[in-house]
ChimeraX commands (.cxc) that place a marker at each C-alpha (Angstrom):
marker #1 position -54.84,36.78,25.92 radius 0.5
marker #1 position -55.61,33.50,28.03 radius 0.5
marker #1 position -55.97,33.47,31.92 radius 0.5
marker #1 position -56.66,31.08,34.02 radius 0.5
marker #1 position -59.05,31.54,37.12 radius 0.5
marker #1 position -58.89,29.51,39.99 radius 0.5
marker #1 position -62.65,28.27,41.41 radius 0.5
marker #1 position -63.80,26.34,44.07 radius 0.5
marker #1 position -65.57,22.83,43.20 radius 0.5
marker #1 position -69.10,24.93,44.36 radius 0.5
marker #1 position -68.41,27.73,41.82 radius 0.5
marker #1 position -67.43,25.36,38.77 radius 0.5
marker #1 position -70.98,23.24,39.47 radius 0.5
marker #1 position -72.90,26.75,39.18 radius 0.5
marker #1 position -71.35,27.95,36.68 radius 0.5
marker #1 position -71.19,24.98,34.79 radius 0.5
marker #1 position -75.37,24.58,35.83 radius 0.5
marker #1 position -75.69,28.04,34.30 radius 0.5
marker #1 position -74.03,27.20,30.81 radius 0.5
marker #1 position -76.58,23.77,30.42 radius 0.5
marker #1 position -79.53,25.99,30.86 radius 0.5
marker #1 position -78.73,28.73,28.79 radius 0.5
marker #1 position -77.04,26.46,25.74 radius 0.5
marker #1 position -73.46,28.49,26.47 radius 0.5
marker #1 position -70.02,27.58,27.34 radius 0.5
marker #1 position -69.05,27.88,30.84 radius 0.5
marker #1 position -66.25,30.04,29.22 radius 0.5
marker #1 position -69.35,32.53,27.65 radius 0.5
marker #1 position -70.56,32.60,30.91 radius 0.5
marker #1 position -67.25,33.47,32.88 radius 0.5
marker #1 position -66.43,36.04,29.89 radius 0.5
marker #1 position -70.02,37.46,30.28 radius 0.5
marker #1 position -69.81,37.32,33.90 radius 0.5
marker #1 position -66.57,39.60,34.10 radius 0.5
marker #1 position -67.70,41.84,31.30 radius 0.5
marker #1 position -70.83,43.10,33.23 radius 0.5
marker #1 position -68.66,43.14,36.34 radius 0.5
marker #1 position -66.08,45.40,35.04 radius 0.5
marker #1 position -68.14,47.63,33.10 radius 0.5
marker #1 position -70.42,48.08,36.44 radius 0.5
marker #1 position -68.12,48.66,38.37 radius 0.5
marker #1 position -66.46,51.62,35.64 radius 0.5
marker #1 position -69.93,52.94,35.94 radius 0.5
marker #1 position -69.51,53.39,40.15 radius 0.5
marker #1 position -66.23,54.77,40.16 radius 0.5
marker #1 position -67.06,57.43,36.89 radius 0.5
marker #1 position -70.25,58.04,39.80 radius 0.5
marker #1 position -67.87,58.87,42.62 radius 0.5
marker #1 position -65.37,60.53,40.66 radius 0.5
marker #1 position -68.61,62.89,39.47 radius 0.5
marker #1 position -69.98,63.41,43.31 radius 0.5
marker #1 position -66.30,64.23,44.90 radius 0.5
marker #1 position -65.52,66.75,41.90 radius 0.5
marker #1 position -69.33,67.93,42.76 radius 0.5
marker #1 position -68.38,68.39,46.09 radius 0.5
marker #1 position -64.56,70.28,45.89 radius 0.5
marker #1 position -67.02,72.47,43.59 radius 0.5
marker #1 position -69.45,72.98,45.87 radius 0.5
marker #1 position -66.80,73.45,48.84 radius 0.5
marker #1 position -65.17,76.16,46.29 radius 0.5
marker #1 position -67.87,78.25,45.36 radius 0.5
marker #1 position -70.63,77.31,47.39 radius 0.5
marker #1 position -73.42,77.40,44.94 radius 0.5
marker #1 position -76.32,74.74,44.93 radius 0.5
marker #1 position -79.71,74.23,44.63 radius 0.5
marker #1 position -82.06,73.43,47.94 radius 0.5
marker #1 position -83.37,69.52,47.54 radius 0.5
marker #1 position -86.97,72.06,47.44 radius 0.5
marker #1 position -85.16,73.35,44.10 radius 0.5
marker #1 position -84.43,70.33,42.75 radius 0.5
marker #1 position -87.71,68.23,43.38 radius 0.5
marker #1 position -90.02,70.77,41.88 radius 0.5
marker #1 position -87.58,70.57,39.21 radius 0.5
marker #1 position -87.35,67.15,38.83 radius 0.5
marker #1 position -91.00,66.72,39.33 radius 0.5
marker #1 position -91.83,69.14,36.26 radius 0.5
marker #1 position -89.25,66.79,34.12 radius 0.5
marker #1 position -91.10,64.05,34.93 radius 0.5
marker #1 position -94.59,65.38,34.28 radius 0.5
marker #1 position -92.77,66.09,30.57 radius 0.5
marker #1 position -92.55,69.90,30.64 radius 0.5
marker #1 position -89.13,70.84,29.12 radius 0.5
marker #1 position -87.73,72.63,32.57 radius 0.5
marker #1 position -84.52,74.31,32.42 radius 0.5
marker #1 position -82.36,73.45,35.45 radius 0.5
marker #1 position -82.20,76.25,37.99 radius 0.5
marker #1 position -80.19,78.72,38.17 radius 0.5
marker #1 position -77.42,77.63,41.50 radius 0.5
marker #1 position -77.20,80.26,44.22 radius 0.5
marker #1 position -74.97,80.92,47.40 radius 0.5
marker link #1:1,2 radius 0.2
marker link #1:2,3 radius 0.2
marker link #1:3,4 radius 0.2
marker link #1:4,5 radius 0.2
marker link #1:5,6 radius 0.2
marker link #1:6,7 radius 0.2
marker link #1:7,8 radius 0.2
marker link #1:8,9 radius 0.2
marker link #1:9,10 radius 0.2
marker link #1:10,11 radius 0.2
marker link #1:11,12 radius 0.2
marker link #1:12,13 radius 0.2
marker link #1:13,14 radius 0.2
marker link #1:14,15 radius 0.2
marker link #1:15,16 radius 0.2
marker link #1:16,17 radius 0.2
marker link #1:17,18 radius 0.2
marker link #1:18,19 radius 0.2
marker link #1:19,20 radius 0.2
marker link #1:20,21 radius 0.2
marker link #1:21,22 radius 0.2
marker link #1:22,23 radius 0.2
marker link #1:23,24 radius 0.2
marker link #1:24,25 radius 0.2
marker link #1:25,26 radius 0.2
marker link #1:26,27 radius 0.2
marker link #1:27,28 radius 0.2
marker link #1:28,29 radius 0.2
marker link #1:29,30 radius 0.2
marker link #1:30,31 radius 0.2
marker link #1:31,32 radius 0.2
marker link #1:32,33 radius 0.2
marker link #1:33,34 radius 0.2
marker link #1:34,35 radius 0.2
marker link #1:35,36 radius 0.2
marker link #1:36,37 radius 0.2
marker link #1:37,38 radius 0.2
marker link #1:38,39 radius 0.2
marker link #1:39,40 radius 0.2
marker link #1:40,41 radius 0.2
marker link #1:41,42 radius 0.2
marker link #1:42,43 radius 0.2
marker link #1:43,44 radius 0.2
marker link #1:44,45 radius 0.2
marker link #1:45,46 radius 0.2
marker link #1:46,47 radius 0.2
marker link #1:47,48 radius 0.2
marker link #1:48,49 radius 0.2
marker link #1:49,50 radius 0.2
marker link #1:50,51 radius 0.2
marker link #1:51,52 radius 0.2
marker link #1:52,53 radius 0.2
marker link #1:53,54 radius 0.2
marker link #1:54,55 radius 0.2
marker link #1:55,56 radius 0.2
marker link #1:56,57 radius 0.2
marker link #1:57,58 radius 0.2
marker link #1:58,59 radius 0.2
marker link #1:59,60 radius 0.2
marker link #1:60,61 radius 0.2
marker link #1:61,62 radius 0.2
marker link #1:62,63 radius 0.2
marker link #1:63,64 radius 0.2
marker link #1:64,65 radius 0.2
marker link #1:65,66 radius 0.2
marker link #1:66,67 radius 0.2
marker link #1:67,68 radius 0.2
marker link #1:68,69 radius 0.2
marker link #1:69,70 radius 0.2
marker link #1:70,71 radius 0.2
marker link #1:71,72 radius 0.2
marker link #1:72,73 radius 0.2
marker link #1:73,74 radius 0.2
marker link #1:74,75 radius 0.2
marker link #1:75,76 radius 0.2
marker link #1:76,77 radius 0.2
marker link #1:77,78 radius 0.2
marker link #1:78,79 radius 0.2
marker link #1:79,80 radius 0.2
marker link #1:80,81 radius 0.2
marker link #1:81,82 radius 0.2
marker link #1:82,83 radius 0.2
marker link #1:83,84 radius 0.2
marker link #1:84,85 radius 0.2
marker link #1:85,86 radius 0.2
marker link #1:86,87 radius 0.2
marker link #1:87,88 radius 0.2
marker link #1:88,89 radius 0.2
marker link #1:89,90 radius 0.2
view
């Protein structure tokens, strides 16, 4: 499907400035440019979609771990032990 995008003078110099140095097409750049755009951006909302379901959870039951809980956990991952994750608690 073709669309067109409107750009400043400014933005068609930089992007075009991009293309020479790399040995692409402005149009692999634009392409490339909206492709990592989109699929960050799908990353942040699946994020915030995860932290307000965390939270209606949380407000529901009430169970959690104390950030104490969590950094010795973390910390053990990191050090490579295989640590299970806590249990949660009221």
């Amino acid at each position: 499907m073709a669309t067109s995008v409107k750009l400043n003078d400014d933005m068609k110099k930089r992007v075009q400035h991009l293309a020479d140095v790399r040995h692409r097409s402005a149009h692999w750049i634009m392409r490339q440019a909206i492709q990592d755009y989109v699929e960050r951006e799908e990353k942040r909302e699946t994020f915030k979609q995860d932290a307000r379901r965390a939270w209606e959870d949380y407000q529901r039951n009430g169970l959690h771990l104390t950030a104490a809980e969590a950094d010795e956990w973390l910390a053990k991952l990191e050090s490579g032990d295989n640590a299970e994750l806590p249990t949660c608690h009221k």
